[in-house]
N, C-alpha and C positions, 0 to 999 in steps of 0.2 A: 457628859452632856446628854440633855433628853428633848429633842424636837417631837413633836406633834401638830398636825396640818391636818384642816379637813379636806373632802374631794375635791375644794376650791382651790386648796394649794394655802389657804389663809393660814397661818402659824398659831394654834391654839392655846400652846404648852412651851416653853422656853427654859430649860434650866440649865446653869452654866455653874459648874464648880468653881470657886475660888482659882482654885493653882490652872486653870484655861488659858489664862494667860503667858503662863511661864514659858510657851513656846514662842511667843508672841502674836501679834496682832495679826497677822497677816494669817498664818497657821489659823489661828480662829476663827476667821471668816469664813477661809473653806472649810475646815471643820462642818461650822453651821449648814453651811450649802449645802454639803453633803447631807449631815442630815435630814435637811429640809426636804433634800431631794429624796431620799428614801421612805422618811412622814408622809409625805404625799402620794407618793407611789401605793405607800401600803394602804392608803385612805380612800386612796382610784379603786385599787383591788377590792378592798371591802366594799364600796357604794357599791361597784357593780358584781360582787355578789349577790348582795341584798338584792337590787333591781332583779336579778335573776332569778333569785327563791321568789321573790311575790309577785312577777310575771308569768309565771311555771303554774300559780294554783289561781289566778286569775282568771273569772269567766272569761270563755271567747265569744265576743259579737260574730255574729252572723248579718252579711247584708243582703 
């Protein structure tokens, strides 16, 4: 199985092998969750690298 979510948590990417099922339904679900929940996580992590690298070389206002 392959989840990907962006920093919204939205599900980008969804792929589910065939045999996913042979645990059953139930197994599946959380399967997904889980991944979802770590898609996402790693999508937070990275947005807010980003923000941080180009916050870092960003002019600073002066008031």
């Amino acid at each position: 199985m392959y989840v990907e979510a962006d920093a919204r948590g939205t599900i980008m990417a969804l792929r589910i092998e065939p045999y996913a099922l042979e645990a059953g339904a139930r197994r599946l679900e959380l399967l997904i969750a889980d991944q979802h929940r770590i898609a996402y996580g790693n999508a937070q992590a990275e947005a807010e690298r980003v923000y941080t690298e180009l916050n870092r070389d960003a002019p600073r206002r002066h008031s």
